[in-house]
C-alpha positions as a Markdown table, in Angstrom:
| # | Residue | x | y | z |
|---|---|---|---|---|
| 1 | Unk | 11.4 | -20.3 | 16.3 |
| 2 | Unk | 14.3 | -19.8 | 14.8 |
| 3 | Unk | 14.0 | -16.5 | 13.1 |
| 4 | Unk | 12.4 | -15.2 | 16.3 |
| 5 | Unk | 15.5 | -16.4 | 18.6 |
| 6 | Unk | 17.1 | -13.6 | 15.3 |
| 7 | Unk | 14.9 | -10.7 | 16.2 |
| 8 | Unk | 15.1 | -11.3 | 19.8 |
| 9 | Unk | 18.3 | -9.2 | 20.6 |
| 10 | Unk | 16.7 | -6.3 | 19.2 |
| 11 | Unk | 13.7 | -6.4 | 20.4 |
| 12 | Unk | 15.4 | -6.9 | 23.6 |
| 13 | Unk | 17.3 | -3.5 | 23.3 |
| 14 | Unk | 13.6 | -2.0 | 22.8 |
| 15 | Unk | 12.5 | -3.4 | 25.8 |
| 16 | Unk | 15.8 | -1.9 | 27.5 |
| 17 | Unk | 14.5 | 1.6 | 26.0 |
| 18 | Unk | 11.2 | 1.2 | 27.7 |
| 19 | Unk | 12.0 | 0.2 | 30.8 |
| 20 | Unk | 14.7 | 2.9 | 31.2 |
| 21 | Unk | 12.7 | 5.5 | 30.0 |
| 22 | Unk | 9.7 | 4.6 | 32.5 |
| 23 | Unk | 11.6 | 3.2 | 35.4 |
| 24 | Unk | 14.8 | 5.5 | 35.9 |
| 25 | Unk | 15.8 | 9.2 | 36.3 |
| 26 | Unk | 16.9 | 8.6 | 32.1 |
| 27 | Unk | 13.2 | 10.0 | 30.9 |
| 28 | Unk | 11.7 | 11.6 | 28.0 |
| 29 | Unk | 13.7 | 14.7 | 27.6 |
| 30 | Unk | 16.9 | 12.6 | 27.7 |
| 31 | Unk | 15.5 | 10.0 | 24.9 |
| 32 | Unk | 13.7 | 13.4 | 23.0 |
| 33 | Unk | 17.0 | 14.3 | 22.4 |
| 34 | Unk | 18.5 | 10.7 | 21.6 |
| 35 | Unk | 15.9 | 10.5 | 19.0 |
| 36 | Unk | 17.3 | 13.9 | 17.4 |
| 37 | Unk | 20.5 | 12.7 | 17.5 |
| 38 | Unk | 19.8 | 9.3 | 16.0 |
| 39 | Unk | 17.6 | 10.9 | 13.2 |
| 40 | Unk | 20.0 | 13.7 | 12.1 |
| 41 | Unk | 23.1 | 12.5 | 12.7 |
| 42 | Unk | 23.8 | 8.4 | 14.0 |
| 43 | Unk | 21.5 | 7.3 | 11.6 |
| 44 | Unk | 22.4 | 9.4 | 8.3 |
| 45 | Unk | 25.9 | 8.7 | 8.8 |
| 46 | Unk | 25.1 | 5.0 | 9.4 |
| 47 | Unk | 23.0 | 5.0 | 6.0 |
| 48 | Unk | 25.8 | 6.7 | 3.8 |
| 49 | Unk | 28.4 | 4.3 | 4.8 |
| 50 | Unk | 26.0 | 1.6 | 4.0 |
| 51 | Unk | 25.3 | 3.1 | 0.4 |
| 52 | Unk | 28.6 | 4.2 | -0.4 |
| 53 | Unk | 30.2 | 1.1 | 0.4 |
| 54 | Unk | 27.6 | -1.4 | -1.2 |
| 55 | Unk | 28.2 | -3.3 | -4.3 |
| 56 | Unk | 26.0 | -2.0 | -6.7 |
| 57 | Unk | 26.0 | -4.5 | -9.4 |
| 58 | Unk | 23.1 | -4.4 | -12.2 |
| 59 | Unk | 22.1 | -8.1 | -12.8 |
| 60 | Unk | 20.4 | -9.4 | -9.6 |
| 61 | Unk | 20.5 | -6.0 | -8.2 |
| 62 | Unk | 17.5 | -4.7 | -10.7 |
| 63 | Unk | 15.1 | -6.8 | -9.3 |
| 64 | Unk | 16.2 | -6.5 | -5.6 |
| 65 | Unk | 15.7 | -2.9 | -6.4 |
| 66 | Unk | 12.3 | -3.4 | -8.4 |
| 67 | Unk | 11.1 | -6.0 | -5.1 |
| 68 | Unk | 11.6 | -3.2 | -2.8 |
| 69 | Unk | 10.0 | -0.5 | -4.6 |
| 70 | Unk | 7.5 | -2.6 | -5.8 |
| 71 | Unk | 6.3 | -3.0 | -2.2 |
| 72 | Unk | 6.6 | 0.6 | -0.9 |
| 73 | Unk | 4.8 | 1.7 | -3.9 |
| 74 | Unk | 1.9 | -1.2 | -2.7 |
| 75 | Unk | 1.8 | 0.9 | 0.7 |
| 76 | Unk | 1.8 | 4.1 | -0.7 |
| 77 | Unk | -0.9 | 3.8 | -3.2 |
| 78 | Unk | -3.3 | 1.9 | -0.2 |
| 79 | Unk | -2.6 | 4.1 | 2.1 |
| 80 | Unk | -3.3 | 7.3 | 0.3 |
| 81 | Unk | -6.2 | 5.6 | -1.1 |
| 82 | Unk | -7.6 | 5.4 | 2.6 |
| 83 | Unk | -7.4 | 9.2 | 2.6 |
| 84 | Unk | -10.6 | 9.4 | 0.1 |
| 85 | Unk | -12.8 | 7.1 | 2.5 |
| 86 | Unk | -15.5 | 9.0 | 3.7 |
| 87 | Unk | -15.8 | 10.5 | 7.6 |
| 88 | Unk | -11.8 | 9.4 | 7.7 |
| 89 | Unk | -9.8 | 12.4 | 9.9 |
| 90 | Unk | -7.9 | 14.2 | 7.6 |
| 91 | Unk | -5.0 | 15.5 | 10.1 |
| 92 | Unk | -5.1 | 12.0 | 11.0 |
| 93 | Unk | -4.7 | 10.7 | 7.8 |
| 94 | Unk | -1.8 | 12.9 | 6.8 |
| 95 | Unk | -0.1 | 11.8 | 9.6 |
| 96 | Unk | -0.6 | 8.6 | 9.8 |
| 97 | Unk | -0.4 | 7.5 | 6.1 |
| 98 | Unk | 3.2 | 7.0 | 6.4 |
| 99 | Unk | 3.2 | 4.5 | 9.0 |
| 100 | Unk | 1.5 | 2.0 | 5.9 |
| 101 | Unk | 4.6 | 2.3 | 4.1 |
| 102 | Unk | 7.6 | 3.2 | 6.1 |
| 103 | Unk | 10.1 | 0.8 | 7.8 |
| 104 | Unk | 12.1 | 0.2 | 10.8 |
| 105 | Unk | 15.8 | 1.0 | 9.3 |
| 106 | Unk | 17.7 | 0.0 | 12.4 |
| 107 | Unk | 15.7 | -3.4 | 12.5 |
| 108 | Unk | 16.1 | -4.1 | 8.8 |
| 109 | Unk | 20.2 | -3.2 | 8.9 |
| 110 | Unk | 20.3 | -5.6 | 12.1 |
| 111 | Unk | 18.5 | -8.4 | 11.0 |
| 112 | Unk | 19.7 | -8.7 | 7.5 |
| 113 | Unk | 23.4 | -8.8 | 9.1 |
| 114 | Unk | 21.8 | -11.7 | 10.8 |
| 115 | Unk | 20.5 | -13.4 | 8.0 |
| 116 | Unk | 22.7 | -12.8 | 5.8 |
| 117 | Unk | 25.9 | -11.7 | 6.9 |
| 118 | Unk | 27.4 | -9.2 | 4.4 |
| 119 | Unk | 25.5 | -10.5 | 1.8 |
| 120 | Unk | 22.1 | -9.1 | 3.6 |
| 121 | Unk | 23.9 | -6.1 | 4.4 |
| 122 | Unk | 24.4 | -5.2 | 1.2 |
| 123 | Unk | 20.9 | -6.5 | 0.1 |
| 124 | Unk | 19.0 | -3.8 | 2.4 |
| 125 | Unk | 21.7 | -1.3 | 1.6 |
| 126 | Unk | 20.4 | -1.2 | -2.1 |
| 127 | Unk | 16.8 | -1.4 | -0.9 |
| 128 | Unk | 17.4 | 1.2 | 1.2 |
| 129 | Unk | 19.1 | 3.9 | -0.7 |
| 130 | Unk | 16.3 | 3.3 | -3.0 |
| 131 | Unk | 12.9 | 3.4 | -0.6 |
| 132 | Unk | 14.4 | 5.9 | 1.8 |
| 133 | Unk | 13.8 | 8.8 | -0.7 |
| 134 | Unk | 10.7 | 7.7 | -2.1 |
| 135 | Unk | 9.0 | 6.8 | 1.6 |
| 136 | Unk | 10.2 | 10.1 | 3.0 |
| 137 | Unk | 8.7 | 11.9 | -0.6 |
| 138 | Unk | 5.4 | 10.1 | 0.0 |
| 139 | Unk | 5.5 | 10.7 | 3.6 |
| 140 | Unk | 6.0 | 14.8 | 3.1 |
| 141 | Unk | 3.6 | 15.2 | 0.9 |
| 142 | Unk | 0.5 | 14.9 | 2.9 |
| 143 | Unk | 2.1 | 16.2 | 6.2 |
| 144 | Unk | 2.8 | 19.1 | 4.0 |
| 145 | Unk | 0.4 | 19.6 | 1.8 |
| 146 | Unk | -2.1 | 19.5 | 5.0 |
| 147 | Unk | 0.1 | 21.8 | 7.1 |
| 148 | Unk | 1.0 | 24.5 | 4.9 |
| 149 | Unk | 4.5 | 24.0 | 4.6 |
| 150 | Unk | 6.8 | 23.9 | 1.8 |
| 151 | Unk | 7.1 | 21.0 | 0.7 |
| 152 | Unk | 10.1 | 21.0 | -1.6 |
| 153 | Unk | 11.9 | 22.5 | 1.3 |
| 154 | Unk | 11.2 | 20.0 | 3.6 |
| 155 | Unk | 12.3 | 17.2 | 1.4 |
| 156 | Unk | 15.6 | 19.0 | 0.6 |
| 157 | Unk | 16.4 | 19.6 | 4.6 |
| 158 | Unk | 15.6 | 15.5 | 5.0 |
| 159 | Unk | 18.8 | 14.2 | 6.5 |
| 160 | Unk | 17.8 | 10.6 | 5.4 |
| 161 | Unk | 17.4 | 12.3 | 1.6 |
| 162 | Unk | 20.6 | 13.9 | 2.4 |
| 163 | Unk | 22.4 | 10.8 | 3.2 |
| 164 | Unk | 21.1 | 8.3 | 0.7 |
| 165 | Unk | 21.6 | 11.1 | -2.3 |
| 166 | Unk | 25.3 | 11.2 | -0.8 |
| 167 | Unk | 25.9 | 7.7 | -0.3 |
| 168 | Unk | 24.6 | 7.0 | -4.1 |
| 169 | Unk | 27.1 | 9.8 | -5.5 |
| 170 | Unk | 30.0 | 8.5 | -3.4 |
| 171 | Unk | 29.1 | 5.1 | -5.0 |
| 172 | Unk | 28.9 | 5.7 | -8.4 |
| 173 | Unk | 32.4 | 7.9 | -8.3 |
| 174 | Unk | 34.3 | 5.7 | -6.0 |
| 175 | Unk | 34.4 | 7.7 | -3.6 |
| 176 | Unk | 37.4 | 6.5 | -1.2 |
| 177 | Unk | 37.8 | 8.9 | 2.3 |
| 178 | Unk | 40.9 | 9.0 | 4.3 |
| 179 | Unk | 40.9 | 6.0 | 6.8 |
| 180 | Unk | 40.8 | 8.3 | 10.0 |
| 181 | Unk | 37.5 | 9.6 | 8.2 |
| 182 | Unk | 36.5 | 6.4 | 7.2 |
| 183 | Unk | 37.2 | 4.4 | 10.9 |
| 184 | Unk | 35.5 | 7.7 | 12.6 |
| 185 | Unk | 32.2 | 7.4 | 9.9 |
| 186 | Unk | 31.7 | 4.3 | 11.1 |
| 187 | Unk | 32.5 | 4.3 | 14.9 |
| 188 | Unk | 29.4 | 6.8 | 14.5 |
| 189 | Unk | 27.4 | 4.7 | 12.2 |
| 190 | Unk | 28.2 | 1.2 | 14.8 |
| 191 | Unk | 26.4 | 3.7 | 17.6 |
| 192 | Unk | 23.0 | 4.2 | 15.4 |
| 193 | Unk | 21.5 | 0.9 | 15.7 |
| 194 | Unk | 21.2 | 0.1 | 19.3 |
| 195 | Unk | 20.7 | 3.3 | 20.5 |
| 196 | Unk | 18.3 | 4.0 | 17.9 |
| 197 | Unk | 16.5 | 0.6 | 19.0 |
| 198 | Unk | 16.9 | 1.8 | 22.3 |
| 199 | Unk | 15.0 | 5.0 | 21.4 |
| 200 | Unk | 12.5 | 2.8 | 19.9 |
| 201 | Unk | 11.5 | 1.7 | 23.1 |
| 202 | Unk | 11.5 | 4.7 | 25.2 |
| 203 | Unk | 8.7 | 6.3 | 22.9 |
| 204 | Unk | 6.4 | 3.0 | 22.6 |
| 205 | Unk | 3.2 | 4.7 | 24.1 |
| 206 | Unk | -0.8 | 4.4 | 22.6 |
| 207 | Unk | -1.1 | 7.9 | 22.7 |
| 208 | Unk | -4.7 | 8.8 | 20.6 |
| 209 | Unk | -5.2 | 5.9 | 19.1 |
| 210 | Unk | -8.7 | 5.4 | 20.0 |
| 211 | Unk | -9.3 | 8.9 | 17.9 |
| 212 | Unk | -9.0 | 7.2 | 15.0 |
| 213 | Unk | -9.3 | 3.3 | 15.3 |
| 214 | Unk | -10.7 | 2.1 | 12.1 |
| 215 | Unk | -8.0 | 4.3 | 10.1 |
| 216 | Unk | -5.1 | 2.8 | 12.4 |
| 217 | Unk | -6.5 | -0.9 | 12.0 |
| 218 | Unk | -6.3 | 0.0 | 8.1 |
| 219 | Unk | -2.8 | 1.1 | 8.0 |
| 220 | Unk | -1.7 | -1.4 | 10.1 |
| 221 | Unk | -3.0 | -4.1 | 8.9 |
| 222 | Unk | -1.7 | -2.4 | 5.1 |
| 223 | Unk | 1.9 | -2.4 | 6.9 |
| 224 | Unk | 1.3 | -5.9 | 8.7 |
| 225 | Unk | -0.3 | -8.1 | 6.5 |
| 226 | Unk | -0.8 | -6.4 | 2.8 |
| 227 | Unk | 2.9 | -5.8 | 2.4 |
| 228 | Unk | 4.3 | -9.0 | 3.8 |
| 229 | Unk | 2.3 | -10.8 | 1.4 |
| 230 | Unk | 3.6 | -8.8 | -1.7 |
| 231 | Unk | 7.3 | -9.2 | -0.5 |
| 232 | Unk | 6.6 | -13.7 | -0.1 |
| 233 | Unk | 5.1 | -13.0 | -3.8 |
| 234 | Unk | 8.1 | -11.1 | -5.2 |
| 235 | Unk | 10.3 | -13.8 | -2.9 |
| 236 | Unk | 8.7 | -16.6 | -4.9 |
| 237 | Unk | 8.2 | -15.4 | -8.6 |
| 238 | Unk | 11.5 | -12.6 | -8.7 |
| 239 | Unk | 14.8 | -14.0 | -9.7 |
| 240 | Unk | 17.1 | -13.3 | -7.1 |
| 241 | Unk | 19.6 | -15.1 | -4.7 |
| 242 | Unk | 18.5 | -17.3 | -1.3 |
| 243 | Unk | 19.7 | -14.2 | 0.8 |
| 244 | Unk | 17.9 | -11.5 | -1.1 |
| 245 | Unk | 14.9 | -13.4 | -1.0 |
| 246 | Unk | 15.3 | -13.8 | 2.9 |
| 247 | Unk | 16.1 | -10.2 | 3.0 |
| 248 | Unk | 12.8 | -9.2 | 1.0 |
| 249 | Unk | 10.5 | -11.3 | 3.0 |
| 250 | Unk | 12.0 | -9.4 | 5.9 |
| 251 | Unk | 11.8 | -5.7 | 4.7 |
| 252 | Unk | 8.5 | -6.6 | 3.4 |
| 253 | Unk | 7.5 | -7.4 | 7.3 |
| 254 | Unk | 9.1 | -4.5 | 9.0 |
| 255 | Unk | 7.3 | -2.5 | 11.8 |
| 256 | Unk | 6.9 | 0.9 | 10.5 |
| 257 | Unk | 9.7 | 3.7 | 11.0 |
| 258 | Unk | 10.0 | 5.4 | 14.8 |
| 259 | Unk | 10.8 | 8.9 | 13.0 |
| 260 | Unk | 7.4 | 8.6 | 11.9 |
| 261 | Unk | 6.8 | 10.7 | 15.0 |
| 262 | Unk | 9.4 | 12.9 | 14.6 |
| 263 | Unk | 8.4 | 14.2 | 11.3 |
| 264 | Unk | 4.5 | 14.3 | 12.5 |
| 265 | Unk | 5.6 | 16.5 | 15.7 |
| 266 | Unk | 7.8 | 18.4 | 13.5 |
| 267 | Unk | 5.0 | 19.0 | 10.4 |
| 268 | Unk | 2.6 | 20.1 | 13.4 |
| 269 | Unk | 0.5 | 16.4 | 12.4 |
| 270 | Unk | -1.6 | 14.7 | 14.5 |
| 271 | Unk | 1.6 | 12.8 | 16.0 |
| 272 | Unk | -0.1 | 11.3 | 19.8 |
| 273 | Unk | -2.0 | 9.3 | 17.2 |
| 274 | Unk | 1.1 | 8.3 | 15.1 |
| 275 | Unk | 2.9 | 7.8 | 18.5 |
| 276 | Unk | 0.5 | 4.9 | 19.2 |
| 277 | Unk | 0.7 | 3.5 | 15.4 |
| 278 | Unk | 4.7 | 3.2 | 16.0 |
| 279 | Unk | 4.1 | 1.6 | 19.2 |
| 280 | Unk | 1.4 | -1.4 | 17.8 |
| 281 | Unk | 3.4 | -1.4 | 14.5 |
| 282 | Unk | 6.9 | -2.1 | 16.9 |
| 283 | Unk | 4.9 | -5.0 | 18.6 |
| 284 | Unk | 3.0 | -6.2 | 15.7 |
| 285 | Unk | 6.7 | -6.8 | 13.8 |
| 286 | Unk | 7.9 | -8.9 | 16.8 |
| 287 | Unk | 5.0 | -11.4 | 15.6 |
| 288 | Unk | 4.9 | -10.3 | 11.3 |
| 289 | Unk | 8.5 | -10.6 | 11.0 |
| 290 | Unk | 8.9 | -14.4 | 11.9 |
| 291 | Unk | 5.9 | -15.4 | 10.8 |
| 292 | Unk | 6.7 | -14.0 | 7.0 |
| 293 | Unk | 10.0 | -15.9 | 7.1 |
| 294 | Unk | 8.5 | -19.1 | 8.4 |
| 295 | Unk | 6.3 | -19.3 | 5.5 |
| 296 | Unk | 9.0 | -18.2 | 3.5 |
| 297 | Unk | 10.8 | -21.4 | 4.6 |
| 298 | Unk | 8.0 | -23.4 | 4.7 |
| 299 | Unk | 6.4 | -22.5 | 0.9 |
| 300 | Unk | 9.4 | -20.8 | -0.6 |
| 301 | Unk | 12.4 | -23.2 | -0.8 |
């Protein structure tokens, strides 16, 4: 109960995008270009200050890193692996592979501030900056390969790539900005998360989901049940401190990314069917999330 009393803020601020995107004059076009906003500006500034300003320190920090990759790479390989079954969609498939792996970066950042305070924040921050590239590589590849387009060039135009590569540099040289910079970075960063949570909501629809239902249950239940699993293993066998465990039981858990839809619609993939993954995923997390971390209390202490 506790850890859902966490979540519930956020989830409340997704229930806020919904209902003003269904029940007011604020409707799709207006969150359409919220989401644009969050995905190629809010958020990439929000990331880079999180990177740049994040301890990086090599003990502990090797197997944080190692936990979080180790699970992505989990998702990755099972969800591609879903591509070979036979009579499986292959626009789809393409599409929707990345929901298996990706993760909700607003919910991470917010509840690992929760959980952890600075600690956490810094926790995801290294996590992040080191999935963020490799999700948004694996989650190119098929979109591209599939459409046609060039796939190196999408991955270089990535503003999430963008950022993290930034924020790493900016790390490693010290990199110290002006303060009116600084303070103005982060006044930008402060208005990802709930408007970005917010945007969550507005696009929470089924879409097409019944065009593909046994390949949705799979990657779903890859994102909701495989992966949670892994991170309580990693939490229970991986040196590390109480608040990175807490932090890699919860980014284990996460519902999948809501710009899973944006790159689909913007790769020309099958993204009314990814629309209704992000929306199950979104709900599914309200339930995965506090569940991991109650077993986590209850088997990993």
């Amino acid at each position: 109960m506790h850890h859902a009393l966490l979540l519930l803020p956020d989830f409340l601020l997704i229930l806020v995008g919904f209902a003003v995107c269904r029940y007011t004059a604020l409707d799709r076009p207006v969150w359409e270009a919220t989401e644009r906003l969050v995905y190629y500006l809010l958020f990439p500034v929000l990331l880079f200050n999180s990177i740049v300003h994040a301890p990086l320190q090599l003990g502990t920090a090797l197997n944080l890193a190692g936990c979080g990759l180790a699970i992505v790479a989990v998702g990755v390989v099972l969800a591609y692996a879903l591509g070979k079954v036979p009579g499986v969609d292959a626009r789809a498939h393409a599409s929707g592979a990345q929901v298996a792996f990706r993760f909700n970066s607003y919910v991470a950042l917010a509840l690992a501030e929760r959980l952890g305070g600075a600690a956490g924040v810094a926790a995801i921050a290294l996590i992040v900056s080191l999935v963020v590239p490799v999700c948004n590589v694996a989650a190119v590849w098929p979109l591209a390969r599939h459409g046609g387009h060039g796939y190196l060039r999408e991955l270089a135009r990535n503003p999430l790539i963008i950022s993290t590569v930034a924020g790493l540099v900016g790390n490693v040289v010290g990199l110290t900005l002006p303060a009116p910079v600084a303070t103005t970075l982060q006044r930008i960063g402060l208005a990802a998360l709930p408007l970005g949570l917010m945007a969550v909501g507005a696009g929470l629809r089924f879409g097409a989901l019944r065009e593909a239902p046994r390949l949705g249950a799979a990657l779903l239940s890859i994102r909701h049940l495989v992966l949670p699993l892994v991170g309580l293993a990693l939490a229970w066998f991986v040196p590390l401190t109480p608040v990175q465990r807490m932090v890699v039981v919860a980014f284990a858990a996460m519902p999948t990314a809501s710009s899973c839809y944006v790159l689909a619609a913007r790769l020309g993939g099958h993204a009314s069917f990814v629309a209704g993954l992000v929306t199950v995923s979104t709900l599914l997390g309200m339930v995965s999330i506090p569940l991991a971390l109650a077993l986590f209390d209850r088997f990993g202490t």
